[in-house]
C-alpha positions in Angstrom: -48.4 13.6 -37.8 -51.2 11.9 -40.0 -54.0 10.4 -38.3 -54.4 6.7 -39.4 -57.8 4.9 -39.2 -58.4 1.5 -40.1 -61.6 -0.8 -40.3 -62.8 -4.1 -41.7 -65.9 -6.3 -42.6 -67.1 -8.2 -39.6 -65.2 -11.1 -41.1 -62.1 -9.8 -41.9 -61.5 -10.6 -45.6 -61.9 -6.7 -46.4 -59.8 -4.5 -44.4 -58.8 -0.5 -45.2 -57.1 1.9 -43.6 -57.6 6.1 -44.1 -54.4 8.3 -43.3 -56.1 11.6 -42.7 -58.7 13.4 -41.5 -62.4 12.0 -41.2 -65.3 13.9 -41.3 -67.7 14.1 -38.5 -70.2 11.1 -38.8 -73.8 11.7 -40.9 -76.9 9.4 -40.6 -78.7 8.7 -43.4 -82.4 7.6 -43.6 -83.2 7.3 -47.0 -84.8 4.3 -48.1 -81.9 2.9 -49.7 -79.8 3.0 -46.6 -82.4 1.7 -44.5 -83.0 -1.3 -47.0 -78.6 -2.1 -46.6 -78.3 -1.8 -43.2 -81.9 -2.5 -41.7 -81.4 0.4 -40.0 -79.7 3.8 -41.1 -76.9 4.5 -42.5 -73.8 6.2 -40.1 -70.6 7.1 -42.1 -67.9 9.1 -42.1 -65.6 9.6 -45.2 -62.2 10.7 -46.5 -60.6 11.6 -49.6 -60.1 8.6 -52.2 -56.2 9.3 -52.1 -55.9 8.5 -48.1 -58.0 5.3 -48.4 -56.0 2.0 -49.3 -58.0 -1.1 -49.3 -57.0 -4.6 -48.9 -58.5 -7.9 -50.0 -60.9 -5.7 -52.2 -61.1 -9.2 -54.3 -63.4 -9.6 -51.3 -65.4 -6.2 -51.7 -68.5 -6.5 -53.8 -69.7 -3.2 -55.4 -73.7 -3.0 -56.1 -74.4 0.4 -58.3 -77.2 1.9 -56.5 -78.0 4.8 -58.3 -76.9 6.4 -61.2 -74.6 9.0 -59.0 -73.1 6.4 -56.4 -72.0 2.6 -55.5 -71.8 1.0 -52.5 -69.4 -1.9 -51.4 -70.0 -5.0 -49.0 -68.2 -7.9 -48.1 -69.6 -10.9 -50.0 -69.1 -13.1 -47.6 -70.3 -11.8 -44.4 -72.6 -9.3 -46.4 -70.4 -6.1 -44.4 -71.9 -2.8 -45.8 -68.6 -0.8 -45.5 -68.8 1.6 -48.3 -70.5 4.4 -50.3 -69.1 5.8 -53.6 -70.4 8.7 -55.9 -69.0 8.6 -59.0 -66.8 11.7 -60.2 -66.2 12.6 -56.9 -62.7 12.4 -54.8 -64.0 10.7 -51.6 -65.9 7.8 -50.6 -68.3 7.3 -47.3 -67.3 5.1 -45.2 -69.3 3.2 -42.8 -68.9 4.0 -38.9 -69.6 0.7 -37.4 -66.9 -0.5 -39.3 -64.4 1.7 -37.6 -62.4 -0.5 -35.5 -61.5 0.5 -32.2 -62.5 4.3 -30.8 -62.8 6.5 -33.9 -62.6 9.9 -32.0 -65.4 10.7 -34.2 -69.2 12.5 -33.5 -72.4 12.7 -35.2 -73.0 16.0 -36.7 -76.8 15.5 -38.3 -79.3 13.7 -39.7 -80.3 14.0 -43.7 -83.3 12.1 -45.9 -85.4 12.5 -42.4 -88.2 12.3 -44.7 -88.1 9.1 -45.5 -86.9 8.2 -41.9 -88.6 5.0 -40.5 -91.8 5.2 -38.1 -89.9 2.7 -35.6 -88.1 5.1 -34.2 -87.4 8.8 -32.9 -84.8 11.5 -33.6 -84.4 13.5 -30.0 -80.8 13.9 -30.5 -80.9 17.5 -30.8 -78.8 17.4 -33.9 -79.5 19.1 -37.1 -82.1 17.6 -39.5 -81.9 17.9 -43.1 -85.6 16.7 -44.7 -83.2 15.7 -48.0 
């Protein structure tokens, strides 16, 4: 049986759904994630041919870098998404899971440019990049 999770913006325009397997969930602190989400960054992700999305006439895409996108609501300003180009899967953002995702966090990476607000005591791996 495929596993099916599904998620949306916090307003509901954007919803999407991922038959398949998820991977474990990463937090980012890079700069760039921090600036989006005033925090850091918690996703998941799964292969581009198990995601559908609908209401993606809803989903804003802001190129970030040269080697990714990422994709918000734009009208409740969501952050749901994270997209490298030329690759087969996009991030997806945790907090936008809804219900139990079933899912754990399995490390922290960019902890170099981690915010001086607060400490990571988890006892997870840390990747400085």
């Amino acid at each position: 049986m495929t596993k099916s999770t599904k998620g949306s913006c916090s307003c509901g325009a954007v919803r999407w759904e991922a038959n398949g397997e998820m991977r474990e969930v990463v937090a980012c602190h890079c700069k760039q994630c921090r600036k989006q989400t005033g925090h850091y960054y918690a996703a998941t992700n799964t292969s581009n041919d198990s995601l559908t999305i609908t209401g993606d006439d809803h989903l804003t895409w802001y190129q970030a870098s040269e080697s990714a996108k990422r994709g918000f609501c734009k009208h409740c300003g969501s952050a749901l998404f994270w997209k490298p180009h030329g690759r087969d899967y996009t991030s997806i953002l945790a907090g936008s899971i809804d219900g139990d995702s079933g899912l754990e966090l399995k490390e922290h990476i960019f902890v170099a440019d981690k915010g001086d607000y607060y400490d990571l005591d988890d006892g997870l791996p840390q990747r400085q990049q």
